[in-house]
Backbone as numpy.savetxt, mean C-alpha at the origin, in Angstrom:
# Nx Ny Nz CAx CAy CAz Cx Cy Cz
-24.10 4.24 -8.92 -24.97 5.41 -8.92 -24.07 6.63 -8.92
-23.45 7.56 -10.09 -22.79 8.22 -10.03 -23.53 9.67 -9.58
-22.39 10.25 -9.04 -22.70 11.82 -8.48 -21.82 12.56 -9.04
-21.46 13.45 -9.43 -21.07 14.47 -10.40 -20.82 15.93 -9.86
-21.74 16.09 -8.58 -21.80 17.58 -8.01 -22.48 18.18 -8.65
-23.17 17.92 -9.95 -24.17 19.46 -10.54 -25.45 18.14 -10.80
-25.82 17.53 -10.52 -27.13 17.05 -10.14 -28.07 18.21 -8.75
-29.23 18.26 -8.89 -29.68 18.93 -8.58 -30.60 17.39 -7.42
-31.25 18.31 -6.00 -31.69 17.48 -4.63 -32.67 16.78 -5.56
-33.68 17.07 -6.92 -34.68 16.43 -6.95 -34.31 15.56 -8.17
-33.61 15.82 -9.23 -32.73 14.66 -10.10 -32.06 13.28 -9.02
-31.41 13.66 -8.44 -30.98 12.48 -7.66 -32.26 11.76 -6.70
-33.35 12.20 -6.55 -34.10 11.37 -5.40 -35.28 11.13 -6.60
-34.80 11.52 -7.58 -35.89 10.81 -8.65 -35.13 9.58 -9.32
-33.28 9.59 -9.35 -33.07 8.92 -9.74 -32.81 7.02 -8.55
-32.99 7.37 -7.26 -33.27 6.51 -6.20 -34.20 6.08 -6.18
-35.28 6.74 -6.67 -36.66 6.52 -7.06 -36.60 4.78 -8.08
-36.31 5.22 -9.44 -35.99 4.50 -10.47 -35.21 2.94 -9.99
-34.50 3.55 -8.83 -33.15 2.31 -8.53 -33.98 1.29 -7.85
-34.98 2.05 -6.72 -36.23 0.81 -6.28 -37.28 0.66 -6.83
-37.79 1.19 -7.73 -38.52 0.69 -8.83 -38.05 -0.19 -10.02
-36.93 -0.43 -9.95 -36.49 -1.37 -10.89 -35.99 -2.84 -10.14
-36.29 -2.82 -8.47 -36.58 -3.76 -8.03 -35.07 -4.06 -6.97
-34.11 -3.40 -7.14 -32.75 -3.13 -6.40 -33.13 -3.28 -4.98
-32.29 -3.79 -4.36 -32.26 -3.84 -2.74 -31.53 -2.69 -2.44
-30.07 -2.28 -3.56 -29.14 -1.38 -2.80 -28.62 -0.83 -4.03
-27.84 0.58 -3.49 -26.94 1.16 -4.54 -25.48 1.57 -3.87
-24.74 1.63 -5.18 -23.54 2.63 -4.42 -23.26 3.71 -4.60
-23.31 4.81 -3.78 -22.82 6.27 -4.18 -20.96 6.27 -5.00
-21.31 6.76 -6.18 -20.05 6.85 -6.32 -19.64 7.92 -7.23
-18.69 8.67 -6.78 -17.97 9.93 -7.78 -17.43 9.95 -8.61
-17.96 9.87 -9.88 -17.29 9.44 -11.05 -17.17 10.19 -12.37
-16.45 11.37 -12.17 -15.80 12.16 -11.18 -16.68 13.29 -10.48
-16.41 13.62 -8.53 -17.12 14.38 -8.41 -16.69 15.28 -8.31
-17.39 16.58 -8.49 -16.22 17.99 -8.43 -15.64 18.42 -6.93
-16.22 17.72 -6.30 -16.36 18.53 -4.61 -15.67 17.02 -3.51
-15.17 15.66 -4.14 -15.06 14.83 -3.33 -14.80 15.13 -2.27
-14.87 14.55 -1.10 -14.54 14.64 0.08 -14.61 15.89 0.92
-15.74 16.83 -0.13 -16.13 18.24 0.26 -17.61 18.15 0.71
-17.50 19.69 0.91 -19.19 19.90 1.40 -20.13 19.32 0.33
-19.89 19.23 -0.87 -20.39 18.86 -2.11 -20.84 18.05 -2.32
-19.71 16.56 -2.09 -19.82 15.20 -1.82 -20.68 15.07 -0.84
-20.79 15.32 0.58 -21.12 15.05 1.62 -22.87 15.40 1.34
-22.90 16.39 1.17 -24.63 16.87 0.59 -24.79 15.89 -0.18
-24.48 15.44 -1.28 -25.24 14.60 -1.99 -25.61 12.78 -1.55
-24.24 12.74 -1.00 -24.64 11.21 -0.47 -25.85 11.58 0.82
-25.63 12.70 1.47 -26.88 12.97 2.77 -27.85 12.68 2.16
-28.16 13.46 0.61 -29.50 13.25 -0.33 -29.63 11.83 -0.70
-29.22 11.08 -1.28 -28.87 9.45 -1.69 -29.53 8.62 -0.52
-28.69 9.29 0.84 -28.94 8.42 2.16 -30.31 8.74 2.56
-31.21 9.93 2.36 -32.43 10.13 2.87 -33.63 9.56 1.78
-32.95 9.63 0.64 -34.05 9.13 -0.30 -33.62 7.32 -0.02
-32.43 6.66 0.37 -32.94 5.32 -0.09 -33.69 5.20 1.43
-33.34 5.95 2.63 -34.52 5.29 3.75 -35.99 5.20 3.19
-36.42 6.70 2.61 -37.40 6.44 2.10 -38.09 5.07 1.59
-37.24 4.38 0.50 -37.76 3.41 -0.26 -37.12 2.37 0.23
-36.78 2.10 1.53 -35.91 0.92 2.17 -34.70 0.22 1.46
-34.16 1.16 0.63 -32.65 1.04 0.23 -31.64 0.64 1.09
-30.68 -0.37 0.64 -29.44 -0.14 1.35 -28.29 0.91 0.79
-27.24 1.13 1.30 -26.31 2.34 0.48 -24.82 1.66 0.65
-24.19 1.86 0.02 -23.04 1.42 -0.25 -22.37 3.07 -0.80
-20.96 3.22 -0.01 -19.79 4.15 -0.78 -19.19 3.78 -1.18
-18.77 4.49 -2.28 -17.69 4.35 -3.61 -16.40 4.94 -2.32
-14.98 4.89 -2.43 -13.82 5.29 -1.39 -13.46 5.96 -2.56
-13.50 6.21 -3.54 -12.42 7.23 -4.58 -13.11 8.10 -5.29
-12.28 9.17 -5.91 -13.01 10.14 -6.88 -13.25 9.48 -8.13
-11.86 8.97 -8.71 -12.23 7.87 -9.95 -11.72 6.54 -9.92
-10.71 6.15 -9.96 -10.56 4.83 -9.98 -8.74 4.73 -10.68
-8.10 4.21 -9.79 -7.78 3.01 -9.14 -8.28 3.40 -7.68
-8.86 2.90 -6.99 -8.69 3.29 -5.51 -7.67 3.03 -4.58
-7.37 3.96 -3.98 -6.08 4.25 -2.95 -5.30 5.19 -3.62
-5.89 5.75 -4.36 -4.88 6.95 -4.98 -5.24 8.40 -4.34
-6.61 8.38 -3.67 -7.47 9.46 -3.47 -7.30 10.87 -4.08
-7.59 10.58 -4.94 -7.62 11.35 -6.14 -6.55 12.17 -6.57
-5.63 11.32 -6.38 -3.96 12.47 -6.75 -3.52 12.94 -5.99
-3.54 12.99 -4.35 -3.72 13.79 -3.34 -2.79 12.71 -2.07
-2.49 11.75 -2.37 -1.22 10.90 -1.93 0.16 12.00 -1.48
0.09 11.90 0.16 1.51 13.16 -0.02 2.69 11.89 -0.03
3.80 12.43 0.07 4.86 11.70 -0.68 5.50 10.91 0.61
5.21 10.96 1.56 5.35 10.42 2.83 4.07 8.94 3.60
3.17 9.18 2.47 2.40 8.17 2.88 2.16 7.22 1.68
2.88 7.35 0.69 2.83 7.06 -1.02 3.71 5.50 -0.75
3.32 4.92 -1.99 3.36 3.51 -2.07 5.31 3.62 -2.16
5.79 2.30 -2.05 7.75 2.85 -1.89 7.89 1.54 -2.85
8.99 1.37 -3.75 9.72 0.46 -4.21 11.38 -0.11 -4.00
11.30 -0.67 -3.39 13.28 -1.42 -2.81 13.70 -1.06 -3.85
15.29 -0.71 -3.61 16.06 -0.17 -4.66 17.49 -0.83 -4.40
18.37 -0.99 -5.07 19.35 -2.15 -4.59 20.84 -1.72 -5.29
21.73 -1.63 -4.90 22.86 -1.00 -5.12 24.25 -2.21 -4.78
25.44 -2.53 -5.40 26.10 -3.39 -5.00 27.79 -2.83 -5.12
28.62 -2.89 -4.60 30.21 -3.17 -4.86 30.81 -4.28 -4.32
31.83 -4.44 -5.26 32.47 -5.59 -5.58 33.38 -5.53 -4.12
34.12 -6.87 -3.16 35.19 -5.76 -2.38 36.18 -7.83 -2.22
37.55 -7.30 -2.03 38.11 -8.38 -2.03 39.03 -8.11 -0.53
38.89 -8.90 0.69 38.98 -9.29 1.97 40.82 -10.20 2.11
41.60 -10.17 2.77 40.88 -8.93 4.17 41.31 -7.76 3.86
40.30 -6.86 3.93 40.60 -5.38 3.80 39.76 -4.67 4.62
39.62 -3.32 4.95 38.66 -2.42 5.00 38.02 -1.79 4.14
36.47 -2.20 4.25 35.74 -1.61 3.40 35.00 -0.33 4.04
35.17 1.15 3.04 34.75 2.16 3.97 33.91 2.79 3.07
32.71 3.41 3.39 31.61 3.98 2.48 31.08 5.16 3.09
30.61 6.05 2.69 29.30 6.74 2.66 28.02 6.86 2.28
27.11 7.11 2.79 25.42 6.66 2.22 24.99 5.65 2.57
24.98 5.08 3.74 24.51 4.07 4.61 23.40 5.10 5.60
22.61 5.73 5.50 21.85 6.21 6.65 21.19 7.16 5.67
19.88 7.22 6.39 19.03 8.43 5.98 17.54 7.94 5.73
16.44 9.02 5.32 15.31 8.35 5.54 15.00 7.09 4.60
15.53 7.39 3.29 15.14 5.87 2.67 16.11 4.79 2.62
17.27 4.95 3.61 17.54 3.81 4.01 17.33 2.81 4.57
17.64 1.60 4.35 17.00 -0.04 4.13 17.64 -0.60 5.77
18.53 -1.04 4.57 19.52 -2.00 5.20 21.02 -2.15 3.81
21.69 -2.36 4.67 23.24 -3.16 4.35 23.60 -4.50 4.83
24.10 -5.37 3.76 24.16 -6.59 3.44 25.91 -7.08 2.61
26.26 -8.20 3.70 27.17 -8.43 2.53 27.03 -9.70 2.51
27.66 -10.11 1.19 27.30 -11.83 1.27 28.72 -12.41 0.04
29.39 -13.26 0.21 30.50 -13.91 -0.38 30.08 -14.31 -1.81
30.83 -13.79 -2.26 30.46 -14.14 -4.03 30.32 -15.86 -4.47
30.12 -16.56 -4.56 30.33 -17.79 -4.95 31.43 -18.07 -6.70
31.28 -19.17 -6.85 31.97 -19.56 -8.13 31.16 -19.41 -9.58
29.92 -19.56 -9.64 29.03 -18.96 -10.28 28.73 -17.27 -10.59
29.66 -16.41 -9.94 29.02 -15.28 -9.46 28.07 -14.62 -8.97
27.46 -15.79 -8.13 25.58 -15.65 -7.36 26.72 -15.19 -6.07
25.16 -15.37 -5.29 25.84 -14.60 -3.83 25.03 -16.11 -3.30
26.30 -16.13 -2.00 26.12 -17.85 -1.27 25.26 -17.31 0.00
24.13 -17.63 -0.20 23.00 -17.37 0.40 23.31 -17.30 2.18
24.00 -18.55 2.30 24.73 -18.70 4.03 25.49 -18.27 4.90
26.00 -17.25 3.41 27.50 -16.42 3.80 27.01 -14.49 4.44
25.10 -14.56 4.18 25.10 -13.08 4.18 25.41 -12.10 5.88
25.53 -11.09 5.93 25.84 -10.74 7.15 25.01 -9.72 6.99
24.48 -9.17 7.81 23.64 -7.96 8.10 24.65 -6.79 8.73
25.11 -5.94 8.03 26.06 -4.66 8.43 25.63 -3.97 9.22
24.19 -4.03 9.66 23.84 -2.36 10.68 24.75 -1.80 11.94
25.57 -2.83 12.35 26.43 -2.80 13.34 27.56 -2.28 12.92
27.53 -1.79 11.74 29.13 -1.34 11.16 29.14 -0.20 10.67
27.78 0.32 10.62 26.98 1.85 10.22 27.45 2.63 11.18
27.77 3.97 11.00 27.92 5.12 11.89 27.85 6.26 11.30
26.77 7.50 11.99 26.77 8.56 11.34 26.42 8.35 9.49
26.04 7.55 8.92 25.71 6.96 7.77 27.29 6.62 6.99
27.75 6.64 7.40 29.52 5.97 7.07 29.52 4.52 7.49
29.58 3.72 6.54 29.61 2.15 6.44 31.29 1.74 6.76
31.70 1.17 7.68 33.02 0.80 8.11 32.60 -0.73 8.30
33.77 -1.52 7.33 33.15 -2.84 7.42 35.29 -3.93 7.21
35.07 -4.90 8.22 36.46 -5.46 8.02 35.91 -6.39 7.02
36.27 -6.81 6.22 35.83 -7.74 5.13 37.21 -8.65 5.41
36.46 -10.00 5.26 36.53 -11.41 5.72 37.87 -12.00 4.21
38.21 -12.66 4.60 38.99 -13.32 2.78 38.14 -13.52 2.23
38.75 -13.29 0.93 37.99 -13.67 -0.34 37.25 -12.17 -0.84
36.26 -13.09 -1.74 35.49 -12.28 -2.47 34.00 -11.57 -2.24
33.53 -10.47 -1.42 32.58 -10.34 -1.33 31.95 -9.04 -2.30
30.38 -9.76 -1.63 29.28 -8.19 -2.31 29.27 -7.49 -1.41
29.31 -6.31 -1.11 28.65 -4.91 -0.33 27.06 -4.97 -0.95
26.18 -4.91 -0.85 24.78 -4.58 -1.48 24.05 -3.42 -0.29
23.33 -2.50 -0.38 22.92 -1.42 0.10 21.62 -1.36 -0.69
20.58 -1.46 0.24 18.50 -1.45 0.05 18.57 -0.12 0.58
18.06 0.56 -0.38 16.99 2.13 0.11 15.96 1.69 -0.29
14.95 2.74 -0.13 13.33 2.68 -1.05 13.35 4.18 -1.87
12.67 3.72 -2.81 12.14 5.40 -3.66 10.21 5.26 -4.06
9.92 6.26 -4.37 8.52 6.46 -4.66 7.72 5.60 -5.75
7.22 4.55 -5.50 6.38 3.97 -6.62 5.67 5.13 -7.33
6.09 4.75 -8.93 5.19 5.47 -10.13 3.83 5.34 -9.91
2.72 5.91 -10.17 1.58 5.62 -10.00 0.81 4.78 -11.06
-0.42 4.51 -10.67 -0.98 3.93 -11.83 -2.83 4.41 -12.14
-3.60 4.43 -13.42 -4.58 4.81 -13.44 -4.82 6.06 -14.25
-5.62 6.48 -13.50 -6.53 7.60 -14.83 -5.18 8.75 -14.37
-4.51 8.65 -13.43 -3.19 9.92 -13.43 -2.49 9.83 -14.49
-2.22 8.92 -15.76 -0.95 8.70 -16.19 0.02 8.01 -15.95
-0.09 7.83 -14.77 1.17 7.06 -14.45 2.01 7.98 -12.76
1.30 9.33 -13.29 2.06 10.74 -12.04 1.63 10.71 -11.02
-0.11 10.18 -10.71 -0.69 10.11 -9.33 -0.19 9.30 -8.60
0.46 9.86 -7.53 0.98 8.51 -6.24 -0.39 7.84 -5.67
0.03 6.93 -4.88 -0.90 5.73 -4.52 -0.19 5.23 -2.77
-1.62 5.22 -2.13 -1.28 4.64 -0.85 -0.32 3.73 -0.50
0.59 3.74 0.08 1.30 2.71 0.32 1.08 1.48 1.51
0.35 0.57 0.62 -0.49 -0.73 1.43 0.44 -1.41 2.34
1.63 -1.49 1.91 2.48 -2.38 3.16 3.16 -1.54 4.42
2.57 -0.59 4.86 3.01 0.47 6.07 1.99 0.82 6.78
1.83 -0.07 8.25 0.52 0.32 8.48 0.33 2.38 9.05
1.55 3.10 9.28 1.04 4.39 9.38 0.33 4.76 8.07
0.49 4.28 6.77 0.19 5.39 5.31 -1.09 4.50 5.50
-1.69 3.24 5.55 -3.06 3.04 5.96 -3.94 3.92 6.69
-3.99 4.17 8.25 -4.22 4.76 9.30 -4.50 5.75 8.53
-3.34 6.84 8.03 -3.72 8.19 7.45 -4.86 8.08 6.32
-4.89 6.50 6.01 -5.43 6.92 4.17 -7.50 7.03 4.82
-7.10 5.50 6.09 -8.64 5.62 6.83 -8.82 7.11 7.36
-7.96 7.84 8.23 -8.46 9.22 8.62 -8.80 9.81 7.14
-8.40 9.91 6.14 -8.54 10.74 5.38 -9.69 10.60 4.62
-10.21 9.40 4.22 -10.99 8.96 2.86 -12.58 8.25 4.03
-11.98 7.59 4.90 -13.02 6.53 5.48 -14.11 7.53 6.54
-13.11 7.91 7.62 -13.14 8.28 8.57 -14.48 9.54 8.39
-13.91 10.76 7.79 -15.16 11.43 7.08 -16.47 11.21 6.97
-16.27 10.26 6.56 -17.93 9.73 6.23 -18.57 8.92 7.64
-17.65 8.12 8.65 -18.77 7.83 9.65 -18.69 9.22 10.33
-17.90 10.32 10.64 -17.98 10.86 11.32 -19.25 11.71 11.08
-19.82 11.90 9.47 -21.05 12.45 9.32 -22.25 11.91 9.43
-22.05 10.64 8.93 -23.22 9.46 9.08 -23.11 8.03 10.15
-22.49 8.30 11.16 -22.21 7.17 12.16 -23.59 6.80 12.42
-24.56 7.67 12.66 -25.92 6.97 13.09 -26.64 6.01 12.11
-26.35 6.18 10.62 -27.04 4.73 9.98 -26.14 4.27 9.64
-24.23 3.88 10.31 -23.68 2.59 9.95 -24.08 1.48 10.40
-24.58 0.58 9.61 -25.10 -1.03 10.25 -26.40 -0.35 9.93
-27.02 0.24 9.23 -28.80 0.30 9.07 -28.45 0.67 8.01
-28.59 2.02 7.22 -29.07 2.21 5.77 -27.50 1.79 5.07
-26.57 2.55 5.50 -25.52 2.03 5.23 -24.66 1.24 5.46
-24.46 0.16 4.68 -23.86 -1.15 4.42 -22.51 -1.55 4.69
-22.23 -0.31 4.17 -20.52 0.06 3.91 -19.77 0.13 2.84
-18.28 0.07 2.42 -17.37 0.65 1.37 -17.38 -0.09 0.15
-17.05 0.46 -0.96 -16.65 -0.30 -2.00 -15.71 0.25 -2.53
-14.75 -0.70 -2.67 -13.53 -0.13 -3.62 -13.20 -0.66 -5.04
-12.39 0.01 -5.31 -12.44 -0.58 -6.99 -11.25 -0.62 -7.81
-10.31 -1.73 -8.00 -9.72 -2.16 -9.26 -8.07 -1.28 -8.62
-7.97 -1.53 -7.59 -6.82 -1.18 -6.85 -5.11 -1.47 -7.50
-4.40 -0.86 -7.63 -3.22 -1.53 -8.37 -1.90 -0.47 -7.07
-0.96 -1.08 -7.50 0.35 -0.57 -7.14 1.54 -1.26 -7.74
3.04 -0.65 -8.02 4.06 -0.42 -7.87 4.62 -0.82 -6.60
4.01 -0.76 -5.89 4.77 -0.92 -4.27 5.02 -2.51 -3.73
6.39 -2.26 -3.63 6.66 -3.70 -3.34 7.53 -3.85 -1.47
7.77 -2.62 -1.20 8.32 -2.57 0.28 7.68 -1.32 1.33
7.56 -2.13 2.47 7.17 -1.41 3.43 7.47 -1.94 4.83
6.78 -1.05 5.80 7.68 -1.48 7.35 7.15 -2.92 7.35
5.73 -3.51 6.83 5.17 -4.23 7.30 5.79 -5.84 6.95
6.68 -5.81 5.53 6.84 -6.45 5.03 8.24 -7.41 5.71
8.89 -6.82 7.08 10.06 -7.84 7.86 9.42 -8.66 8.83
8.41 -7.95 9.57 7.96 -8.80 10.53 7.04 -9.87 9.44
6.63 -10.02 8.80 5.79 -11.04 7.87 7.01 -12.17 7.71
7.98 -11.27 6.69 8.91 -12.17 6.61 9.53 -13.10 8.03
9.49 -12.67 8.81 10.21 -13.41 10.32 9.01 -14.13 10.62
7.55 -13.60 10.41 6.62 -15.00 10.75 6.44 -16.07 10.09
6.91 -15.83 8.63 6.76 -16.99 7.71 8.35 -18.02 7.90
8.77 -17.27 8.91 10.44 -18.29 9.28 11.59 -18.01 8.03
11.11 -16.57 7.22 12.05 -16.69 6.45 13.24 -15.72 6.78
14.32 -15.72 6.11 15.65 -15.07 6.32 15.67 -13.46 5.65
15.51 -12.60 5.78 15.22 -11.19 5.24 16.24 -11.20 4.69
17.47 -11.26 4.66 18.19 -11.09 3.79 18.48 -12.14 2.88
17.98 -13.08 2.89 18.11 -13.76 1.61 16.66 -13.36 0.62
15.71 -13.36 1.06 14.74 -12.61 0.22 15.06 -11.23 -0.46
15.97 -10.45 0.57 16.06 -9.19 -0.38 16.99 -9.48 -1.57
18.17 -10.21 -1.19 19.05 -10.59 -2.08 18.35 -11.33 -3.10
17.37 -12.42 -2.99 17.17 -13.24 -4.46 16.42 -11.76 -4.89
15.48 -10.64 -4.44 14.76 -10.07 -5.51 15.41 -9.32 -5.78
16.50 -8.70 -5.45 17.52 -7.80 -6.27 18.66 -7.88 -6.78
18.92 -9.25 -6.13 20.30 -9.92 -6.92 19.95 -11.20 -7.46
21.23 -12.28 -6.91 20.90 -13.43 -6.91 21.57 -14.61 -5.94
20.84 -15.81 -5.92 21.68 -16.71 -4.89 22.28 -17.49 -5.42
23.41 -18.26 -4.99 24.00 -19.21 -5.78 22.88 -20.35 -5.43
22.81 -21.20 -6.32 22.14 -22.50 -6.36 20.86 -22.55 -6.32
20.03 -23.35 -5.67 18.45 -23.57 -5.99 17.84 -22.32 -4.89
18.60 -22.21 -3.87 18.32 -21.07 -2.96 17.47 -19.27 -3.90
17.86 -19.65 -4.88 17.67 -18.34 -5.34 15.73 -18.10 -5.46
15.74 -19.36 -6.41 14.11 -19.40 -6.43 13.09 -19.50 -5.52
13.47 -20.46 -4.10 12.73 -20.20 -3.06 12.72 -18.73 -2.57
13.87 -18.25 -1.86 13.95 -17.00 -1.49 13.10 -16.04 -2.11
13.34 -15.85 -3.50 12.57 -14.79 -4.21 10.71 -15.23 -4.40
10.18 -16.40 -3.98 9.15 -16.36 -4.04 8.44 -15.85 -3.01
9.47 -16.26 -1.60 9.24 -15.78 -0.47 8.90 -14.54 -0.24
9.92 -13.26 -0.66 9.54 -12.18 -0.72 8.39 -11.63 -1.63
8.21 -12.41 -2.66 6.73 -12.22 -3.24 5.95 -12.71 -2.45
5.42 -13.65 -1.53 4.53 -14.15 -0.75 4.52 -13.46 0.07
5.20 -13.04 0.99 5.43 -11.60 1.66 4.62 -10.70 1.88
5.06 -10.04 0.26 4.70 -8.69 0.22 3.56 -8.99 -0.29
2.77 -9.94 -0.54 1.38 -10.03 -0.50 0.75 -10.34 0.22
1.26 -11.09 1.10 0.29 -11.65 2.49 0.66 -10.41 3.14
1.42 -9.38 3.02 1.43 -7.82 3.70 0.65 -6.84 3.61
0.30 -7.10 2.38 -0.55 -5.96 1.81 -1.87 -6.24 2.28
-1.62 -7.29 1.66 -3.21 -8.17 2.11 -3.81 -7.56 3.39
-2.59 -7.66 4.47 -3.16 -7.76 5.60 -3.54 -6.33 6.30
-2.12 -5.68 5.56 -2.23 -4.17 6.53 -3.40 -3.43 5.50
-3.16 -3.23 4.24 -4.41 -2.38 3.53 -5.43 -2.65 3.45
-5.57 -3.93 2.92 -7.37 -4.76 2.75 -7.35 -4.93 4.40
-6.92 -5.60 5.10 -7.27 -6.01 6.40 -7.63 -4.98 7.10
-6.48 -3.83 7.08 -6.88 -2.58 7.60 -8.61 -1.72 7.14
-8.29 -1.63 6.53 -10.10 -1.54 5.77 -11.01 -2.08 5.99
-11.02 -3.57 6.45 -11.63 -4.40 6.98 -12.08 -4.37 8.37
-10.99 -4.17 8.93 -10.86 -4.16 10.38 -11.69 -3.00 10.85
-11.37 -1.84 9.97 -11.82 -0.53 10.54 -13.75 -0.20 10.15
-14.14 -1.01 9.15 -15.56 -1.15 8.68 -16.39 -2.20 10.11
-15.83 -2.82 10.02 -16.31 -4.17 10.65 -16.30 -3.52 12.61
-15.70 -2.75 12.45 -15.22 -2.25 14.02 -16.68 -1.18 14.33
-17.14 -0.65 12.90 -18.47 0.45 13.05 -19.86 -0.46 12.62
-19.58 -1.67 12.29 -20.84 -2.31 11.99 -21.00 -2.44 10.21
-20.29 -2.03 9.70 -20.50 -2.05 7.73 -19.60 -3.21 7.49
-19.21 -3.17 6.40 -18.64 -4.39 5.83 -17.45 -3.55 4.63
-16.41 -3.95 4.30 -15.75 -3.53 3.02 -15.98 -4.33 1.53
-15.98 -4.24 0.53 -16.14 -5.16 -0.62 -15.80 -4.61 -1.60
C-alpha cells in the first residue's frame, strides 16, 4: 500500500476502503518513495492508514525503508554505523631478525598475524601467532622466529553500497550489534513510540525488503567464531590469503558460516528480538 506524501486524508481511507472490500485481512504501509519518511509526513499518513484499517478491522503492517534495499534508510547510513569490509595487507620477513613497522593501531585496525610460509607458498595454518602483544603506540615490534615468515595486518574499510543509490548509499552494518541498536533507535523505534498503544492489535508489525550488503566484518563476527570452536586467525588467513594444505578450504568456509550465522543473529535477530519484545512480529 504505497504512500507518497501528496495523497490527500480522503484518497487514502478510500483507498483502505477498496483493500477490505476486496476481501484482505491486512496491508502494508509502505513509502515508495515517501517525500517526508520518517517525518511528520510519514507519521500522519500511516496515523490515517492506522485509523481507517480499525475502522474495517484491518491488520497493518510497516514497510522499515523509504525504497528498497532495506537497511540503507534511505542514504542516511552515517559512516560510523555503515556496513565494514576486512582488508588484508602482507610482508614477506626472513627470521631471526627484527621485524619493525608502523600502522598497527587506529580505528580500523583489526588485528596482526604472522604465520610461517610453507613450501607451497601457503601459510602453515599451525604456525600463526597473534602479534597484539608486540603492538605499541601503533608501531609493530616483532622478533621473528627462523625461517620464512608472513607479517599480514586486517583493518576494515566502508562497504560500497547497494540498490536504488548506485552503488554510493551506505548500508547498516548487520554484524555490529552497536550499528543495529542505532539503526532500531532510528527507523523502528519512531514508530512504537507514536503508535505503542495498537502494537499487538491493529498493528502486526515490520516488513522488510530484499536486504543486501558488502559487509563481511564486524565486532560480532570473533565471538561467533570462538563459539563455533574455530581459530580466528586461521579463518582470517584462508579469506584473505591462504593455508597450506586442505586447511585452507575448511577455514575459509568457516569464516563464511560465521559471518552469516552473525548477521543472522545480530541484524535479523536484533529486529526480531526488538518486535517480539512490543508484541508485533518482523517478516
Amino acid at each position: 500500500f504505497w504512500l507518497h506524501g501528496d495523497e490527500s486524508r480522503e484518497r487514502l481511507e478510500g483507498y483502505v476502503a477498496k483493500v477490505a472490500e476486496g476481501g484482505n485481512g491486512s496491508f502494508t504501509t509502505e513509502s515508495r518513495p515517501h517525500r517526508d519518511w520518517l517525518g511528520g509526513g510519514w507519521f500522519r499518513d500511516v496515523a490515517i492508514c492506522l485509523a481507517a484499517a480499525k475502522q474495517h478491522d484491518l491488520k497493518l503492517w510497516i514497510f522499515d525503508e523509504k525504497w528498497w534495499p532495506s537497511q540503507g534508510v534511505a542514504g542516511n547510513v552515517p559512516p560510523q554505523y555503515a556496513a565494514k569490509q576486512l582488508q588484508a595487507s602482507a610482508v614477506d620477513v626472513t627470521g631471526p631478525s627484527l621485524f619493525e613497522a608502523d600502522g598497527y593501531a587506529g580505528e580500523s585496525s583489526i588485528a596482526a598475524v604472522a604465520g610461517r610460509v610453507a613450501d607451497d607458498g601457503a601459510i602453515d595454518g599451525r604456525s600463526l601467532i597473534d602479534l597484539a602483544g608486540s603492538v605499541h603506540n601503533g608501531r609493530l615490534a616483532w622478533n621473528v622466529p627462523e625461517g620464512q615468515w608472513r607479517v599480514m595486518k586486517f583493518t576494515y574499510t566502508l562497504a560500497p553500497g547497494l540498490g536504488q543509490g548506485g552503488g554510493r548509499e551506505l548500508s547498516v552494518d548487520g554484524l555490529s550489534p552497536e550499528c543495529v541498536e542505532w539503526y532500531l533507535r532510528t527507523v523502528y523505534a519512531p514508530h512504537y513510540d507514536r503508535f505503542k498503544e495498537d502494537f499487538g492489535k491493529t498493528i502486526v508489525g515490520f516488513f522488510y525488503d530484499e536486504p543486501e550488503t558488502r559487509g563481511d566484518w564486524g565486532t560480532a563476527l570473533n565471538p561467533v567464531l570462538a563459539e563455533l570452536g574455530v581459530d580466528w586467525k586461521q579463518a582470517y588467513v584462508a579469506y584473505k590469503f591462504t593455508l597450506s594444505g586442505e586447511a585452507q578450504a575448511a577455514a575459509r568456509y568457516q569464516f563464511l558460516e560465521a559471518r552469516a550465522e552473525a548477521w543472522g543473529r545480530t541484524m535479523y535477530g536484533g529486529i526480531t528480538r526488538w518486535c517480539q519484545q512490543r508484541g508485533v512480529e518482523s517478516i
